[in-house]
C-alpha positions as CSV (number, residue, x, y, z in Angstrom):
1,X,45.9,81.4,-70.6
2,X,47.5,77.7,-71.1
3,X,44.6,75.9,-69.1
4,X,41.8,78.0,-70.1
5,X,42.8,77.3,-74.2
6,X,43.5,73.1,-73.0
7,X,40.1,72.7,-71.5
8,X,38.2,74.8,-73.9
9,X,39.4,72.8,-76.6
10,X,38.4,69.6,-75.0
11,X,34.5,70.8,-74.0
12,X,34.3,72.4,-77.4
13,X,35.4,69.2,-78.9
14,X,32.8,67.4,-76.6
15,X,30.1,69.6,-77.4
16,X,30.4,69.9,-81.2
17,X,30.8,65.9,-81.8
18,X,27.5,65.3,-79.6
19,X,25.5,67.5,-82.0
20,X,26.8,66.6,-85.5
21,X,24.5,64.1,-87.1
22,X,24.9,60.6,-86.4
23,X,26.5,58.1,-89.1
24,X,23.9,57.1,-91.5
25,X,22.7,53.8,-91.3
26,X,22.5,52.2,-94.7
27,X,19.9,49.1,-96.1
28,X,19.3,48.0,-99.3
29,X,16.2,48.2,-101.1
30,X,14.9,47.8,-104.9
31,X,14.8,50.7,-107.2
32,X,11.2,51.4,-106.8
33,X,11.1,51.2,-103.1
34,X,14.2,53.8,-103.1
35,X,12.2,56.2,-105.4
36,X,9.2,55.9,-103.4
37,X,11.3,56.8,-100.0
38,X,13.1,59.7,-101.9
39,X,10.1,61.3,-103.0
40,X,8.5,61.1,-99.5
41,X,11.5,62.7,-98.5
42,X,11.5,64.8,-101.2
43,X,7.9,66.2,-100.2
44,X,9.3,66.3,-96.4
45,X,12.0,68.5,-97.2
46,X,9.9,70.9,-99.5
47,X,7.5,70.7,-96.0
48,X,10.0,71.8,-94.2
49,X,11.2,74.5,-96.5
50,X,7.5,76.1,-96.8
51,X,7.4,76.2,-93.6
52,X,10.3,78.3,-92.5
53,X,9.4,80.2,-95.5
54,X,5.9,81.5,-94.4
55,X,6.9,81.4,-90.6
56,X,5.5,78.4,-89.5
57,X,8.5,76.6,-88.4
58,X,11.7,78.0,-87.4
59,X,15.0,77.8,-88.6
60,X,16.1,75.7,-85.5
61,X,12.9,72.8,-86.1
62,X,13.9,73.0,-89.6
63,X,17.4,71.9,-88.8
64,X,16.4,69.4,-86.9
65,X,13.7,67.7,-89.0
66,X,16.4,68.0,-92.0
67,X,18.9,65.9,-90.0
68,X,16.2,63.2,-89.8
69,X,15.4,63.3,-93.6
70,X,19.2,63.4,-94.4
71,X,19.6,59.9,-92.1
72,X,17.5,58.2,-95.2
73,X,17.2,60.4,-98.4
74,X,21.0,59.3,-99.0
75,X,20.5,55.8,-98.6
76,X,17.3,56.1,-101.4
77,X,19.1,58.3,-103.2
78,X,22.1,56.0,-103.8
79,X,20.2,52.7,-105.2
80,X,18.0,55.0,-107.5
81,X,17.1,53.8,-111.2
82,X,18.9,55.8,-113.9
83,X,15.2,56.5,-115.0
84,X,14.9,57.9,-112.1
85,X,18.3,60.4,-111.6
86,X,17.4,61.1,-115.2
87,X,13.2,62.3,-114.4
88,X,11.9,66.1,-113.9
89,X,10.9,65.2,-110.6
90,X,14.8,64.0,-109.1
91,X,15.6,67.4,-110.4
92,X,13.2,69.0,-108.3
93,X,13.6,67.1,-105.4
94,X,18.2,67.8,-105.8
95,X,17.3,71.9,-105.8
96,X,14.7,71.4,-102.8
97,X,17.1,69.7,-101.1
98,X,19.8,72.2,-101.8
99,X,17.8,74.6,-100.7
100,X,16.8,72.9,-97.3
101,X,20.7,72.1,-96.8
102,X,21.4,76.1,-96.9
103,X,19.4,76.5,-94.1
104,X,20.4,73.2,-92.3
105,X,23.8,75.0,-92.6
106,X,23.1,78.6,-91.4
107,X,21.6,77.5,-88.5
108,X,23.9,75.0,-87.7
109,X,26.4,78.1,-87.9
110,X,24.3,80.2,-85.4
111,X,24.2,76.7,-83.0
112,X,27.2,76.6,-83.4
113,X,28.1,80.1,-82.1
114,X,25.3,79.9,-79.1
115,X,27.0,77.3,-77.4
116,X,30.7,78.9,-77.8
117,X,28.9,81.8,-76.0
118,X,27.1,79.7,-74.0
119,X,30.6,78.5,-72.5
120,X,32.3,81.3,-72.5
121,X,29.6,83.0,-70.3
122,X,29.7,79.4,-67.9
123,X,33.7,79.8,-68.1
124,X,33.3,83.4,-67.1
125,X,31.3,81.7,-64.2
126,X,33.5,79.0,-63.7
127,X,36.2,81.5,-62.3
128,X,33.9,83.4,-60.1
129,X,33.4,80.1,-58.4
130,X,34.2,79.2,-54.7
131,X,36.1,76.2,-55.9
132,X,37.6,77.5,-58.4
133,X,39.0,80.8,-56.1
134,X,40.0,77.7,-53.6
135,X,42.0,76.0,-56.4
136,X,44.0,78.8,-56.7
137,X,44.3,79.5,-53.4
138,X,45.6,76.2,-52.9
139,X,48.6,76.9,-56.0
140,X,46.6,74.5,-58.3
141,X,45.9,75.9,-61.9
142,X,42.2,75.4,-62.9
143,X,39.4,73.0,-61.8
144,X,38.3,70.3,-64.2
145,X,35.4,68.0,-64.1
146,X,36.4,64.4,-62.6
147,X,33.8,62.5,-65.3
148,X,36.3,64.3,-68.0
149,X,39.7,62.7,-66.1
150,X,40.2,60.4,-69.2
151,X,40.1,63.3,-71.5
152,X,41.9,65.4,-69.6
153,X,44.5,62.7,-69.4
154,X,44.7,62.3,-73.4
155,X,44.9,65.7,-73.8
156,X,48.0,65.8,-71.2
157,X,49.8,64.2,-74.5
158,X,50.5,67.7,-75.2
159,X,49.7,69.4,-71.8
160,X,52.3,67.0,-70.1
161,X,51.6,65.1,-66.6
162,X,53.0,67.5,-64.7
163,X,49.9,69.6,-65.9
164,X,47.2,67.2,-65.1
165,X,48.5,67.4,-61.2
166,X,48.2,70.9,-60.8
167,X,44.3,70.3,-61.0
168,X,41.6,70.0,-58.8
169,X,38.7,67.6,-60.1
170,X,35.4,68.2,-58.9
171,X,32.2,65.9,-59.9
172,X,30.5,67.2,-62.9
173,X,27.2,66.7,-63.7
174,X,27.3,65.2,-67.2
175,X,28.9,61.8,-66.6
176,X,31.0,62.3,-63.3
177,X,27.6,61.8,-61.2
178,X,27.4,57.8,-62.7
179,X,30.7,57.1,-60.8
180,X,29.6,54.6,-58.4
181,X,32.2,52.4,-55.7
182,X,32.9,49.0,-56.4
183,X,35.8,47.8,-54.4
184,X,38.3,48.9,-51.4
185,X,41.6,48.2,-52.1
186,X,43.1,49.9,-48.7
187,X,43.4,52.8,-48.7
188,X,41.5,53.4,-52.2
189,X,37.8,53.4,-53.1
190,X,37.6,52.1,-56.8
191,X,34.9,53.8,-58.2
192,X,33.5,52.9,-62.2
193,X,30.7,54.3,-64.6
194,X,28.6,51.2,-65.4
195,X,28.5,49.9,-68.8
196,X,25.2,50.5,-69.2
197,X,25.3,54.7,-68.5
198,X,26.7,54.3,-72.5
199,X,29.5,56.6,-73.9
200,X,29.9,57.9,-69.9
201,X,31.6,54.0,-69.3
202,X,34.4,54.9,-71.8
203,X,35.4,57.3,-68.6
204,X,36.1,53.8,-66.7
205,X,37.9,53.9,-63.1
206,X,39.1,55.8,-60.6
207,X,41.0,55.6,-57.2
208,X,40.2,57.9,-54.5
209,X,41.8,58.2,-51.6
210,X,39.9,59.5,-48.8
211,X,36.7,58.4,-49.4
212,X,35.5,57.6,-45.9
213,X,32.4,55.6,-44.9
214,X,31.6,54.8,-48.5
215,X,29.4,51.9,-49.2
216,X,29.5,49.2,-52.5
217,X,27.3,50.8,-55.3
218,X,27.1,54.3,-53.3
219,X,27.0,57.2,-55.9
220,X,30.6,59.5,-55.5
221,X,30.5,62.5,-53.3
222,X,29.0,65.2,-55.7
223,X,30.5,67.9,-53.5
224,X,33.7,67.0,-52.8
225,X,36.9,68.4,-54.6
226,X,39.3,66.5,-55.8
227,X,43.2,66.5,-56.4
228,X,44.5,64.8,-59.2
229,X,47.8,62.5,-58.0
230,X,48.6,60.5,-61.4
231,X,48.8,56.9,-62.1
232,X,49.2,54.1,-59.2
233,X,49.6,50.6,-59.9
234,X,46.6,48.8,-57.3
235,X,45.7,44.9,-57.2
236,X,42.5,44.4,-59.5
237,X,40.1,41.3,-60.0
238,X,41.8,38.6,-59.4
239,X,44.8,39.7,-57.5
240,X,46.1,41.2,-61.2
241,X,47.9,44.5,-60.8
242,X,46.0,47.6,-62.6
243,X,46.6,50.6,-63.4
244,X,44.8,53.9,-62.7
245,X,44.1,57.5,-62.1
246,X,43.7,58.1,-58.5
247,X,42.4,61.3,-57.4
248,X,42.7,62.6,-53.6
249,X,39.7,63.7,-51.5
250,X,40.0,67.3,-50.6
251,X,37.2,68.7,-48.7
């Protein structure tokens, strides 16, 4: 199914880049401080390890602790001595490390596959749904989430236009919920994310028509369904045209 694969993509995408491990943060530091912070890290790690070894921590708290350690054992590691890369102990500390990496990775792998099942089963869901049974009913396609409209819309680089108007947007949870009004430009409600909800600003504005009775800074209707009509050119700030994605209220 066309839509199913389009938006599966996309939320797998989503998913998977919000769990990897953040870029690593780099400082610099003398030789002897780096040693010092690699072989606490060292003795973290082998922690870590003994634990999941003899039960005591699972394979999940293991993978998460390792993520911390690896956000600074690579920065020591990389302004290390050659006295130091040449010792007993950096030996030790490399096959530790290997070995707390294997299991960083296995259970990463069985993550991994929980929340692909995890989606599938909310997918499964998804189609059972009033709204979604509506959609249909109504000759649109699918039901997408209006927080994800800017992906949806980058992803219509391959899926076309055309496809991104046979969907109905509803509110989802994740970052749709921050949309808040901030102007009227007859008949449209301009609603934003706020800069400081963090990576859910990046979703920026969107026109809906219909919104009746809504007040400045009044959260968007969480149970209202949307249409997706495509870009309109509105007047902005200023009296400037813009550009945006306007959506129609369905209810």
């Amino acid at each position: 199914m066309h839509t199913f694969s389009s938006v599966s993509r996309l939320i797998c995408a989503i998913i998977f880049s919000a769990l990897t491990t953040p870029a690593f943060a780099y400082w610099e530091e003398t030789p002897e401080v780096a040693w010092k912070g690699y072989l606490s890290d060292c003795h973290n790690y082998q922690d870590a390890l003994s634990k999941v070894q003899n039960g005591a921590m699972t394979a999940r708290d293991a993978m998460i602790r390792i993520d911390s350690l690896n956000r600074t054992v690579f920065v020591h590691r990389d302004q290390l001595a050659q006295a130091s890369l040449d010792s007993p102990d950096y030996a030790r500390c490399e096959n530790v490390i290997a070995q707390a990496t294997e299991i960083w990775n296995r259970e990463h792998d069985v993550q991994d596959k929980e929340i692909q099942q995890r989606y599938f089963e909310a997918q499964a869901e998804h189609v059972k749904s009033p709204e979604y049974q509506r959609a249909r009913a109504l000759g649109f396609s699918d039901v997408g989430g209006l927080g994800k409209l800017k992906e949806l819309a980058e992803d219509s680089e391959t899926d076309g236009e055309a496809y991104l108007k046979t969907l109905m947007i509803t509110v989802d949870w994740g970052c749709g919920r921050h949309f808040r009004a901030v102007r009227y430009v007859k008949p449209y409600v301009i609603y934003t994310a706020h800069p400081d909800e963090g990576s859910c600003a990046v979703y920026k504005e969107v026109a809906v028509l219909g919104a009746d009775a809504v007040e400045q800074g009044e959260t968007i209707d969480r149970d209202a369904i949307f249409q997706y009509m495509g870009w309109k050119k509105l007047t902005g700030p200023g009296g400037f045209p813009l550009d945006i994605r306007v959506v129609k209220m369905r209810k």
